[in-house]
C-alpha positions in Angstrom: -60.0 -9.1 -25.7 -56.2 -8.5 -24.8 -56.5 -5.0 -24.7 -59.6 -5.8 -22.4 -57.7 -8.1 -20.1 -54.5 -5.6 -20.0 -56.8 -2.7 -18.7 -58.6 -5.1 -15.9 -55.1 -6.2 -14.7 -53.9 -2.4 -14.8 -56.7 -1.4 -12.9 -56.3 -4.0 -10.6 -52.9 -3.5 -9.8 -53.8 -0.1 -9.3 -56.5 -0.9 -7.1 -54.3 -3.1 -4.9 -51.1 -0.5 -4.8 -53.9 2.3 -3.8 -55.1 0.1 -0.9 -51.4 -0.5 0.1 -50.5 2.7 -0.2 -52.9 3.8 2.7 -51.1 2.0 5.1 -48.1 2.4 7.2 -44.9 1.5 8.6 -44.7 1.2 12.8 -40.9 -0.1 13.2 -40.1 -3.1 11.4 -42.4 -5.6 11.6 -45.7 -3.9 11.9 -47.8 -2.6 9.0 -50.5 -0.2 10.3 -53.6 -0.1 8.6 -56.0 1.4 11.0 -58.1 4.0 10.3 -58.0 3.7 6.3 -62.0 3.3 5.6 -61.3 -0.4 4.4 -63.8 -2.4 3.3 -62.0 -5.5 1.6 -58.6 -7.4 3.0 -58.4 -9.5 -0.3 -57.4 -6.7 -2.4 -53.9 -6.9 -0.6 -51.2 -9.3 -2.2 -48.3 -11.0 -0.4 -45.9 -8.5 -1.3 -47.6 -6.3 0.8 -46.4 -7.5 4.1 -42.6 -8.6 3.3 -40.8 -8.4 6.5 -43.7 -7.9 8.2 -45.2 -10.0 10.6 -48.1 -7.7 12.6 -51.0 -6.5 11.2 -53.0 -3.4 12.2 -56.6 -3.4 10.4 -58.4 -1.9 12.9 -61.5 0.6 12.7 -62.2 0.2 9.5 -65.1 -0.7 8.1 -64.6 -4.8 6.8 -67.8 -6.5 6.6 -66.8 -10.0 5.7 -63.4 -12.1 5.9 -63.9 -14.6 3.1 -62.4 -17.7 2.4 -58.4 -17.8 2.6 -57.8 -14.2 2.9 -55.2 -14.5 5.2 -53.5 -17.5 3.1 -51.0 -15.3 1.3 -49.8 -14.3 4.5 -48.1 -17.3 6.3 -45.4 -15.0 8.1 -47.9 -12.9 10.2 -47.7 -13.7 14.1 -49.9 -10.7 14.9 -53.4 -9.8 13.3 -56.5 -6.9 14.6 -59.6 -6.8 13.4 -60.6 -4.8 16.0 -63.8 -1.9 15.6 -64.8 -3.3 12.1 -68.3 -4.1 10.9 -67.8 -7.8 10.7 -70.5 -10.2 10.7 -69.7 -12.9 8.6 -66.2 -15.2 9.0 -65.9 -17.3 6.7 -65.1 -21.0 7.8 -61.5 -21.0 5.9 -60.9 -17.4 6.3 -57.8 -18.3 8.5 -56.3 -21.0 6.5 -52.7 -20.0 6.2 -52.0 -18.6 9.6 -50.1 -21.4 10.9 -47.7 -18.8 13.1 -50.6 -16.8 14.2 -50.1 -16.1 17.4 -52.2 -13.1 18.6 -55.8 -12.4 17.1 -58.1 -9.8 17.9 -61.8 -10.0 16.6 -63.6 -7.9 19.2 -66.2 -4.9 19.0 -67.8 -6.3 15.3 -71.2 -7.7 14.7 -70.3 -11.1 15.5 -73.0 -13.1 17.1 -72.2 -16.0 19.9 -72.2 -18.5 18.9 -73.3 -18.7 15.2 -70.7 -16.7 13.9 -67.9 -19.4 14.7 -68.5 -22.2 13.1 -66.7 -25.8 13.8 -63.3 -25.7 12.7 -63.3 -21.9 11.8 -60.1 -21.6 14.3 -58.6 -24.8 13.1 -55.8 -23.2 11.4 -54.8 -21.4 14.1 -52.7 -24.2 15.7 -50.0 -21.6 17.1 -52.5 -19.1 18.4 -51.7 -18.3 22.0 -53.9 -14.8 22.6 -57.6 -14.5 21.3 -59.7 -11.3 22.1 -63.3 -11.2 20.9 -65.5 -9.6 23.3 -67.9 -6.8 22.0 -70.5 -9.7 20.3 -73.9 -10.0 20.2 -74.9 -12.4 22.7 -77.0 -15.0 21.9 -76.4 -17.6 24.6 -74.0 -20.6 24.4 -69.8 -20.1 24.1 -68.3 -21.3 20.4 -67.0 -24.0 22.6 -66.6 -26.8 19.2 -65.2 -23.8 17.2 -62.4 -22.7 20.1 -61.2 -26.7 21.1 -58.8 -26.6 18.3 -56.9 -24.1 19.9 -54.9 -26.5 22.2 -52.0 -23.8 22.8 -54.2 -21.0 23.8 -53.1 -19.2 26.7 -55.2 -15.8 26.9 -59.1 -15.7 26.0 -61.3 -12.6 26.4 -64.9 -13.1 25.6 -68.2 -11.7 26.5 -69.9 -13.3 29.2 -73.0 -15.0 28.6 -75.3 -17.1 30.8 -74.5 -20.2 29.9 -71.8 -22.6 31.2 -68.5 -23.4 29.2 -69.2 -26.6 26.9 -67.1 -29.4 26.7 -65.0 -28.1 24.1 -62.7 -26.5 26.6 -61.8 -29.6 27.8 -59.0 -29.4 25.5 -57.8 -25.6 26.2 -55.5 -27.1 28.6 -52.9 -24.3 28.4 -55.1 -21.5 28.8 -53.8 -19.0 32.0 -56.0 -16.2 31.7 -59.4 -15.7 31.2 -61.6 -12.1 31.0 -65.3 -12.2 30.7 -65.6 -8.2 29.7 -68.2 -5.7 28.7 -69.8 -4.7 27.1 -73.0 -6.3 26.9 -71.2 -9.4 29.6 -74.4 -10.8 31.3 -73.6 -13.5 33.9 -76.3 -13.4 36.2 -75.6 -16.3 38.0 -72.2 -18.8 38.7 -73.1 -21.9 39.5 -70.7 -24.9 40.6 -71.2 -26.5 37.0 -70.0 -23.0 34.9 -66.0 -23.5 34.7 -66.6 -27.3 35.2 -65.3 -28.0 31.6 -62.3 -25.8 32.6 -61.0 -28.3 35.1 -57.7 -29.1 33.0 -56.6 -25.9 32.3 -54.4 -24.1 34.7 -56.0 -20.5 34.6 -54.2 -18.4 37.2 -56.2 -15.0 36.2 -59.7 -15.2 36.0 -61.8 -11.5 35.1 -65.4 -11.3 35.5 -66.1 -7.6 35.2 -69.2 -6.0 34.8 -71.4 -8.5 34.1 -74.1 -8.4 36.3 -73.4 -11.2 38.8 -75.7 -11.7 41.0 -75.5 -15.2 42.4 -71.7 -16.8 42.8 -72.2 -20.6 44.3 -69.5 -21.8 46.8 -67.9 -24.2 44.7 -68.0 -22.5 41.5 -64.0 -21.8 41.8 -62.7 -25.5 42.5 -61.8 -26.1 39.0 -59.2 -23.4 39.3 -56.3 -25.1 41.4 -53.7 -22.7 39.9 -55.8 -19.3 40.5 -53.7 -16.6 41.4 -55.6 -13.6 40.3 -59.7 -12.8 40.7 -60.9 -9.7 39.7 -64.6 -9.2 40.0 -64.6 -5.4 39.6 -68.1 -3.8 39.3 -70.9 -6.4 39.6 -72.4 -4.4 42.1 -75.3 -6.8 43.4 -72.7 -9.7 43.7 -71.3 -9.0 47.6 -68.1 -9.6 49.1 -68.7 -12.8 51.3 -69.9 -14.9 48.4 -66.8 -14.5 46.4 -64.9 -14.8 49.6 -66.8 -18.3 50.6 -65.8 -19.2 46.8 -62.1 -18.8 47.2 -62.2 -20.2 49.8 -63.4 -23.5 48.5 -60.5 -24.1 46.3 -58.3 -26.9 47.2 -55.1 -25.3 48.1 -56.1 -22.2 47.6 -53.1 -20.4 46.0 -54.7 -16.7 45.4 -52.2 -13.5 45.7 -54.1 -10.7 44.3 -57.9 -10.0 45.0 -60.0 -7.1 43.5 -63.4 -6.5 45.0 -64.0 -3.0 43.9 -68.0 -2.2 43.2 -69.6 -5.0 44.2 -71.6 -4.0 47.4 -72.8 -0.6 46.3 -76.8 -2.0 45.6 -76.7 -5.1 48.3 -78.7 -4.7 51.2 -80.9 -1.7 49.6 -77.8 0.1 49.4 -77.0 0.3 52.8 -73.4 1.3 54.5 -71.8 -1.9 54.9 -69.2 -3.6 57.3 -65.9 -5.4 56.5 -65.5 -7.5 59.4 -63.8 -10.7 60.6 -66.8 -12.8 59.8 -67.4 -11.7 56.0 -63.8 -12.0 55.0 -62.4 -15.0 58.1 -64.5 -17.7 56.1 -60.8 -19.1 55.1 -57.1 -18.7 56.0 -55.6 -16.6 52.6 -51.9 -17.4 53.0 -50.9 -16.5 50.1 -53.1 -13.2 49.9 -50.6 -10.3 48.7 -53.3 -7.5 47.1 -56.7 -6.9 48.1 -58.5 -3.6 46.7 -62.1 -3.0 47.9 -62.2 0.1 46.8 -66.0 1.7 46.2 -68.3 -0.8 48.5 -70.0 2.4 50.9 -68.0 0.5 53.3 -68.3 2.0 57.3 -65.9 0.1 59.1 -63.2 -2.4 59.0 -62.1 -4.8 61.6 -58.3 -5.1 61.3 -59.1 -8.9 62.9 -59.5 -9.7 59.1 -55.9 -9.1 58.4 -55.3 -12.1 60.5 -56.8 -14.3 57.9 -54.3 -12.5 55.5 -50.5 -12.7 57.0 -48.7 -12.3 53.6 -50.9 -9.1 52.7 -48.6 -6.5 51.0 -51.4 -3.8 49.4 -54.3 -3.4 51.3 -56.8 -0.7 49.1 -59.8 0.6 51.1 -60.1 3.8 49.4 -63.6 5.3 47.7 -65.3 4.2 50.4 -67.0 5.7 53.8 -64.9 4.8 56.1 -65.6 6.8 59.6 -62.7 8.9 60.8 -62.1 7.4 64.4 -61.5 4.1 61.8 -57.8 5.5 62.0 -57.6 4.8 65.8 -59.2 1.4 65.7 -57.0 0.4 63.0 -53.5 1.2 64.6 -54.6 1.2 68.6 -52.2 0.2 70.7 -53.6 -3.7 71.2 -52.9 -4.3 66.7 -49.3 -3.0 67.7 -47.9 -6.8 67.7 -50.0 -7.4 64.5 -48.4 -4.5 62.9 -44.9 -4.7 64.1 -45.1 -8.3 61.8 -47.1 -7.7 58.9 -45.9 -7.3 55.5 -47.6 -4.6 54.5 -45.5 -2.1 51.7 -48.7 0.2 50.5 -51.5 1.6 52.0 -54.2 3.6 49.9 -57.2 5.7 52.0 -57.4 8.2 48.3 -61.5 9.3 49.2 -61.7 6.8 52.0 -63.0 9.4 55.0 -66.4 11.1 54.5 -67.0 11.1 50.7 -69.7 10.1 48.3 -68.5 7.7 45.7 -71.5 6.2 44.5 -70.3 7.7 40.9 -67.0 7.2 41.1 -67.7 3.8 39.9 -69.4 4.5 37.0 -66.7 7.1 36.0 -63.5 4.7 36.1 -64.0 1.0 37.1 -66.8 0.2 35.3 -66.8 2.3 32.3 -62.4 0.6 31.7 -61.7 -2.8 30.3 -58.9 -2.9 33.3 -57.0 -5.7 33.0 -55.9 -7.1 36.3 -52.1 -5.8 36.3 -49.3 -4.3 38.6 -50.9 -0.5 37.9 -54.1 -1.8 38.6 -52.8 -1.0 42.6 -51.3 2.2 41.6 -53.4 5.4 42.1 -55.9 6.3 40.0 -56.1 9.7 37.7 -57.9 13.0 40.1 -61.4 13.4 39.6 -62.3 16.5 38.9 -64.9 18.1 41.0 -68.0 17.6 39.3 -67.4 13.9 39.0 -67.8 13.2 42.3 -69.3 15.1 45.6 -66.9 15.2 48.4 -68.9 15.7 52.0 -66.3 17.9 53.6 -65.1 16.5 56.5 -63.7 18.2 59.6 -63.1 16.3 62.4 -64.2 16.8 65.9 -61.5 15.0 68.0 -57.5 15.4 67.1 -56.6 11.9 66.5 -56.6 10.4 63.4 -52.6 11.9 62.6 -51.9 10.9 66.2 -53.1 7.2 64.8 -51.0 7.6 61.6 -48.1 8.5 63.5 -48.4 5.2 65.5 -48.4 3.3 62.3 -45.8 4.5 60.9 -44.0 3.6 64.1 -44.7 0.2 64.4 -44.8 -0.6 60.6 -41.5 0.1 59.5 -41.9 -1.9 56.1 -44.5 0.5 54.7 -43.3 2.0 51.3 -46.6 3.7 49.9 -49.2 5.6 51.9 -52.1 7.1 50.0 -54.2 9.6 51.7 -55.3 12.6 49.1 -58.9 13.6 50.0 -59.1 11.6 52.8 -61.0 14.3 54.7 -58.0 14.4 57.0 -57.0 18.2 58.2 -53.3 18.9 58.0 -52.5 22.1 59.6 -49.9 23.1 61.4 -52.2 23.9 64.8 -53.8 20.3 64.1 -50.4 18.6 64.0 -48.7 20.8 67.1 -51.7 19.3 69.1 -52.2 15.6 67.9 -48.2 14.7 67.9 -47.4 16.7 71.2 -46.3 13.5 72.6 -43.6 13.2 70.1 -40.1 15.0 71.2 -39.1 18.2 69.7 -37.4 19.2 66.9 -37.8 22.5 66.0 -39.8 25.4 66.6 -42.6 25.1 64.4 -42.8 21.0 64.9 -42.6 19.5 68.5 -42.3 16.0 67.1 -40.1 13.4 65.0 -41.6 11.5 62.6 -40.7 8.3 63.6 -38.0 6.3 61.3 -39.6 4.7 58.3 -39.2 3.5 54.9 -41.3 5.2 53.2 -41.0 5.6 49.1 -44.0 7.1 48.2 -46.1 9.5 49.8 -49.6 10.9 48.5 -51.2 13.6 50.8 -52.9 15.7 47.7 -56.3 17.1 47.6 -56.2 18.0 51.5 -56.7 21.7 53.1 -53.0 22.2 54.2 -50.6 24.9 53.9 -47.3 23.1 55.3 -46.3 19.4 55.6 -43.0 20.1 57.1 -44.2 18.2 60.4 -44.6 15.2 58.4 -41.6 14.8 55.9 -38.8 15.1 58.9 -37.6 11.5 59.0 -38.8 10.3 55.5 -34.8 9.7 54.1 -36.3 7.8 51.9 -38.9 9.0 50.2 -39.0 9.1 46.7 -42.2 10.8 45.6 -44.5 12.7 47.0 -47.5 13.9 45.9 -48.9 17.6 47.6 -51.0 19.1 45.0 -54.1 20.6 45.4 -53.3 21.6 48.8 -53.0 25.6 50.3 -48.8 25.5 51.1 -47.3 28.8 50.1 -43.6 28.0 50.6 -41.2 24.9 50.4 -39.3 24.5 53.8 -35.2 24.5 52.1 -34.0 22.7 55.7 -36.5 19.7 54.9 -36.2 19.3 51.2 -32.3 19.1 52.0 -33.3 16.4 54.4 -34.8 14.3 51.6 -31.7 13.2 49.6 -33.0 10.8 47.8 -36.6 12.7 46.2 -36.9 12.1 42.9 -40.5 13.3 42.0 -42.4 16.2 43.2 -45.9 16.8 42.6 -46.9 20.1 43.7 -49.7 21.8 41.5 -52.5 23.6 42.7 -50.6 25.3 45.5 -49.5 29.3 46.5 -45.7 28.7 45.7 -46.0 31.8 43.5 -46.6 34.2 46.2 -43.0 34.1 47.0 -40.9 33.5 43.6 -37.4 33.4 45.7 -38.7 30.8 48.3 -40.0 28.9 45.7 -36.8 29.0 43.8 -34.5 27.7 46.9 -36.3 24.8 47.1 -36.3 23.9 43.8 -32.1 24.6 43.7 -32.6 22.4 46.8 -34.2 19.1 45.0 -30.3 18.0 43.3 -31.7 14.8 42.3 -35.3 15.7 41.0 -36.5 13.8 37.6 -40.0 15.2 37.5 -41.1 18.5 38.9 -44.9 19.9 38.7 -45.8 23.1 39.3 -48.5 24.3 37.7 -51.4 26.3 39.0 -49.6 28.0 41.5 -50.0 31.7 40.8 -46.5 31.8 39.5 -45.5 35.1 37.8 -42.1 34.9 37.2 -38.9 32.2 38.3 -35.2 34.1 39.2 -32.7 33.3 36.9 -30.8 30.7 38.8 -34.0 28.7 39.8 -32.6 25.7 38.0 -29.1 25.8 38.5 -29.2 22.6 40.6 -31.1 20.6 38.9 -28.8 18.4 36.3 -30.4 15.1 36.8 -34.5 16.7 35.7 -36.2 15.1 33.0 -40.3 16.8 33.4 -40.8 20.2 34.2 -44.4 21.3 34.0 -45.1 25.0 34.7 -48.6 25.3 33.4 -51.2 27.1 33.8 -49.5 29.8 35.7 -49.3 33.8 34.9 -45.6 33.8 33.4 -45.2 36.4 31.2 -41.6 36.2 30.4 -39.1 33.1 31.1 -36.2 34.7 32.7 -34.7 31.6 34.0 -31.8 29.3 32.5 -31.7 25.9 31.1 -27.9 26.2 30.5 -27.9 23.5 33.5 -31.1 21.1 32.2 -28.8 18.6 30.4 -31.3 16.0 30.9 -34.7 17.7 30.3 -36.8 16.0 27.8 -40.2 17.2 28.7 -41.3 20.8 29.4 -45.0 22.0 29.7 -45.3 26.3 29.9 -48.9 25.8 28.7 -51.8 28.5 29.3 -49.3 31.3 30.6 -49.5 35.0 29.5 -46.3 34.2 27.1 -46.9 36.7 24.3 -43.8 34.8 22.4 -40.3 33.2 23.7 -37.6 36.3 24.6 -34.3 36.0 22.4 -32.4 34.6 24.8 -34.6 31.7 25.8 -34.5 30.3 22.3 -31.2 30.9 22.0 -30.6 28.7 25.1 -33.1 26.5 23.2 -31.1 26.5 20.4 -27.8 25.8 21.7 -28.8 23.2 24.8 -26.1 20.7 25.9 -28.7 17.7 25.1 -29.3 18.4 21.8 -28.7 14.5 20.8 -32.3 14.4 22.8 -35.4 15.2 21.4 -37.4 17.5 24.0 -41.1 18.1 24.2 -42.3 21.6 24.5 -45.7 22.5 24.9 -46.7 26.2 24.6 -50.5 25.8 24.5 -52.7 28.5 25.3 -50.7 31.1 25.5 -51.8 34.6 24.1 -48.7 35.0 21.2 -48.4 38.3 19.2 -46.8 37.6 16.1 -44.8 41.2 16.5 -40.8 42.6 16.1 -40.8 41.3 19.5 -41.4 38.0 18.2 -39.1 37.3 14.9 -36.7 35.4 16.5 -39.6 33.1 17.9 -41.1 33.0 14.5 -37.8 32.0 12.9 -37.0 29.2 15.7 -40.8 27.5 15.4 -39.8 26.8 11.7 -36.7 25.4 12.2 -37.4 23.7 15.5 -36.3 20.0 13.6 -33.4 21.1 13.5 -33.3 21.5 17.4 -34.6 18.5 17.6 -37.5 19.9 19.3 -41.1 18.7 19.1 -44.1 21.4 19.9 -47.0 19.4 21.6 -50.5 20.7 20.4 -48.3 22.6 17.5 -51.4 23.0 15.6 -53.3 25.2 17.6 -50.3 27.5 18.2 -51.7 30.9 16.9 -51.5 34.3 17.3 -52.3 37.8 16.1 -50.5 39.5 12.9 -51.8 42.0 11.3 -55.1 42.1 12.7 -56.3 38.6 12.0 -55.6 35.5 14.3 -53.1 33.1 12.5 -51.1 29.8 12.8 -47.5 30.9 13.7 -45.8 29.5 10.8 -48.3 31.0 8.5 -46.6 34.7 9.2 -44.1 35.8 6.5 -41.3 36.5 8.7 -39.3 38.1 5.9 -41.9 40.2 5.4 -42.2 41.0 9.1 -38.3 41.4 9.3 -38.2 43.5 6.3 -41.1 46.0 7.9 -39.6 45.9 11.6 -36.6 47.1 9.5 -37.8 49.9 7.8 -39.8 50.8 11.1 -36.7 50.8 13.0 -34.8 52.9 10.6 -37.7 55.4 10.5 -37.7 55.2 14.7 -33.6 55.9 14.3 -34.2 59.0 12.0 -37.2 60.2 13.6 -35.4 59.9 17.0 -31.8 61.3 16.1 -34.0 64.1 14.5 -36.1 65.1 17.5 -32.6 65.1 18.7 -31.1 67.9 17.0 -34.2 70.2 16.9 -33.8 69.6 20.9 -30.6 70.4 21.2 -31.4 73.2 19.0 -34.2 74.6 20.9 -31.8 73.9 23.8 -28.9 76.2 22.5 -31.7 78.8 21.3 -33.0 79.5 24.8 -29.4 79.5 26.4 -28.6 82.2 23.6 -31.4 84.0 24.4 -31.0 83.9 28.3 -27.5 85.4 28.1 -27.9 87.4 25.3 -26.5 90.4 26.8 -23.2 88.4 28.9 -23.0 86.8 25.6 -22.9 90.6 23.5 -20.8 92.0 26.8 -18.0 89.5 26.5 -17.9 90.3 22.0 -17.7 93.8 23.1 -15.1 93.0 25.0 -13.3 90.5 22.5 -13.8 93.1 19.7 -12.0 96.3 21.6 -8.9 93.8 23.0 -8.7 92.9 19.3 -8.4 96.7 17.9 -6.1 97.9 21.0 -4.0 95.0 20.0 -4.2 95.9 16.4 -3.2 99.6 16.9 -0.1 98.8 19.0 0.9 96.7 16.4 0.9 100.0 13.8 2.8 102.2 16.2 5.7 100.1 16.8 5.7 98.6 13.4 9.5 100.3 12.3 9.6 102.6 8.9 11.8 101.8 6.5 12.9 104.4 3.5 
């Protein structure tokens, strides 16, 4: 029986130090066991997480949490649960957790409300953040299994029908509130919903995709404190019901607004109108952000920005807006409006003549977006199968002529947003909608007027200069002109933008003319991040980055660079650089060496060198020898394992190549080269002599006929004056 009981407990401990041993370390306090195939949490002891306090047990696959599995584990503050197969917690599976702070249950096979019992989350009196969307939906909210959780502040669930029971009466300090996909189905808001909500003081309310359909007038009132409403992608729900709703909250106190996808099947689908009377049903005072991005919206009556005075960031992009919207928007009779508003960003990215009725579907609605500052930054490109752009050329010069006046009167703007706007900027187009601007130079017969501008975002247009433009723009701070047709960088205006820190400029024709391209880049002194890829580029000068002390991303991808003759010797501060898909057949000797011996070398720096065609060849020993020793550098390759190339007829990972072996046979290649050559050499100069010898044979036996007779005249006077002795 002992020896019985000794091999359980061995195994056991075994079992338990296996399980452990899957796991690891993320900083100090976090043990990460994601991703281990786990079925069973009890197997872990307390000694396990000593010093730990967050736990990481996501996407694995944990059926059931049993009765005090967690009680060993009083210290944790932090626990995820996240992508399991979870269908059954147990009702004292949390006893323990009394400094829980943050839980995540969501995407398991959880069922509202049955799987949380009364009192499952009674433990839990610290817990402040609770995630569980991703359940199966069966109607009411675990309302008598969440009123223990007096000090919760953060609660994302999956929607359901049904209004919030009388439980969260008690979740007093609860401040935001997400109902997210998937599988969120609130047809209908009615005034009674939140009515159980009324002593909290939720300032961020989510309902994304849910399917709203019907939102009553007063179904906000119980939110006093609201400061955030996101209602992203319930796309039969329609702008002036949620308007009418905010507007029924006593004091209404909301700042940020997101309307995105929620007009795109109302009224059969039809083109809508954003005018004074859908969005003028209140005074928004406090208004700051409003995005109605993707609602097929026509027009827009600047009258509703009356109803807004502190708006900041004002998002109308993905939408259909008609061009001569421009001149409407900033005509001489808004100038007053203008001249006091405090608007910083503006953002027309696909506004003019395109087809977003995808676009949608792609970002928005398919993203658990959480209703944060980068929420109102832009959004990642599209590539062009994602959405259908209707090319747009207008008919009548005067949408820049519009822009032109905004700027003007709106000195306060920071951020302007207009990549595939459908707006043509050419040169011709801008010499004939500014000509009532004075002159400045040849090329440009107008200013841009003074301005504050800090970001600038004129991508995905049909261009091939911006000079016009970027006069006057001291400034600016990053610009965006990718994807556009420019084939040089003006030196005069870069020099006039002091202050430009990041430069986005892919998808141009900077690589028809390398030494252009190079100027300007010598010219940007205080550049952090410079893009350049897809640009044609063959080769850089040598002194391209002379200049540029103060850069931290270079990305020269996807370009046709064959060699790297430029030099880092003055990147002191690069961390991050891209030479991806390139016709590099391996780094040249004196690259790596610069590599090697880089002022920064207490930095860690990121090079990528992805799809380029190596040849694992004498040419490339050097290379070969730096990849393996690149810790030492403190380099990291990005995508190191797909780094291959071909050695001796095969296609092979780079450090897979026996360099020695390679040295050892370049060797005795270049000695046989050395012998072979100094050889062919000799027989040359051989041959070389021959023929000579041959040519002037007869000079050649003239002048030893000569040299032979001097010799025996010399030799016989010698005998005849030679005295006799006796």
């Amino acid at each position: 029986m002992a020896l019985t009981f000794c091999v359980l407990l061995i195994n056991l401990v075994f079992i338990v130090n296996a399980e452990t041993g899957r796991c690891s370390q993320k900083g100090q306090n976090k043990l990460d066991c994601s991703q281990r195939n786990l079925t069973d949490v009890s197997k872990f002891n307390a000694s396990t997480l000593i010093n730990n306090t967050e736990w990481n047990l996501s996407f694995n696959t944990i059926r059931v949490v049993a009765n005090y599995t967690f009680e060993p584990f009083g210290s944790l503050t932090v626990i995820d649960l996240s992508f399991n197969e979870i269908s059954v917690l147990e009702v004292h599976c949390f006893v323990g957790l009394q400094q829980l702070k943050v839980l995540n249950i969501s995407e398991n096979q959880l069922t509202l409300p049955t799987s949380f019992t009364p009192g499952l989350f009674e433990p839990l009196t610290a817990l402040e953040v609770l995630r569980m969307e991703g359940t199966n939906n069966k109607g009411a909210y675990p309302d008598q299994a969440l009123q223990h959780l007096e000090n919760l502040k953060e609660l994302y669930i999956q929607g359901t029908g049904q209004a919030f029971g009388s439980g969260f009466v008690k979740l007093q300090q609860l401040r935001v509130l997400y109902l997210s996909p998937p599988g969120c189905l609130v047809h209908e808001i009615h005034n009674s919903t939140f009515q159980h909500l009324r002593n909290s003081s939720v300032e961020i309310l989510g309902i994304q995709s849910c399917d709203v359909r019907q939102f009553d007038q007063g179904a906000l009132v119980y939110f006093p404190f609201l400061k955030s409403l996101s209602v992203v992608c319930n796309k039969r729900l329609g702008i002036r019901r949620v308007l009418t709703a905010i507007a029924n909250i006593p004091n209404n106190q909301v700042e940020t607004l997101v309307l995105d996808s929620i007009e795109i099947h109302d009224s059969a689908g039809e083109y809508q109108n954003f005018f004074s009377d859908v969005v003028c049903l209140g005074v928004f005072p406090h208004l700051k952000r409003l995005s109605i991005r993707s609602n097929l919206i026509l027009r827009i009556s600047m009258d509703i920005l009356k109803c807004m005075p502190a708006l900041e960031v004002f998002n109308v992009g993905f939408n259909n807006l008609l061009i001569y919207q421009l001149n409407d928007m900033f005509a001489p009779t808004t100038r007053q409006f203008w001249e006091n508003c405090n608007l910083t960003e503006l953002d027309f990215t696909y506004a003019f003549g395109t087809n977003i009725v995808k676009y949608e579907d792609w970002y928005y609605c398919t993203s658990n977006l959480r209703l944060t500052e980068d929420y109102f930054r832009p959004k990642p490109a599209l590539d062009s199968w994602k959405l259908q752009r209707i090319p747009f050329e207008p008919t009548e010069p005067t949408q820049d002529k519009t822009l032109r006046n905004f700027v003007s009167v709106n000195p306060r703007l920071q951020i302007l947003h207009l990549d595939f706007a459908g707006i043509l900027l050419t040169k011709s187009v801008l010499h004939f909608m500014w000509r009532e601007g004075s002159v400045s130079s040849p090329e440009c017969d107008f200013v841009m007027p003074r301005n504050d501008f800090r970001f600038v975002n004129f991508s995905h247009n049909v261009a091939d200069t911006f000079d016009c433009v970027l006069r006057g723009m001291n400034h600016l701070q990053t610009i965006d002109i990718s994807h556009n047709q420019w084939k040089r960088l003006n030196v005069e205006i870069i020099e006039s933008l002091p202050n430009l820190r990041v430069v986005f400029m892919s998808g141009n024709r900077f690589g028809s003319d390398s030494s252009l391209l190079s100027s300007a880049i010598k010219a940007l002194t205080k550049a952090e991040h410079i893009t350049l890829s897809r640009n044609g580029i063959k080769t850089l000068p040598e002194d391209t980055f002379q200049n540029n002390k103060e850069l931290h991303t270079l990305d020269l991808s996807h370009n046709f660079l064959s060699d790297l003759a430029f030099t880092m010797k003055n990147l002191s501060s690069l961390a991050n650089l891209d030479i991806s898909f390139n016709e590099l057949p391996s780094l040249q000797f004196n690259f790596v060496g610069e590599l090697s011996s880089r002022p920064s070398l207490n930095k860690t720096l990121k090079l990528n060198l992805k799809g380029n065609p190596f040849q694992c060849n004498c040419d490339a020993i050097d290379f070969l020898k730096f990849a393996k020793q690149i810790l030492d550098y403190k380099i990291v390759f990005e995508h190191f394992e797909e780094y291959a190339c071909q050695y001796d007829g095969k296609n092979i990972h780079i450090t897979e190549v026996d360099v020695a072996s390679l040295e050892a046979a370049c060797a005795e290649s270049s000695l046989l080269v050395t012998v072979s050559a100094t050889l062919s050499s000799i027989i040359v100069l051989l041959i070389i002599i021959s023929v000579l010898v041959y040519k002037y044979r007869w000079k050649i036996a003239w002048n030893l006929y000569k040299a032979r007779r001097h010799v025996r005249l010399l030799c016989s006077r010698e005998n005849v004056q030679r005295p006799q002795y006796a």
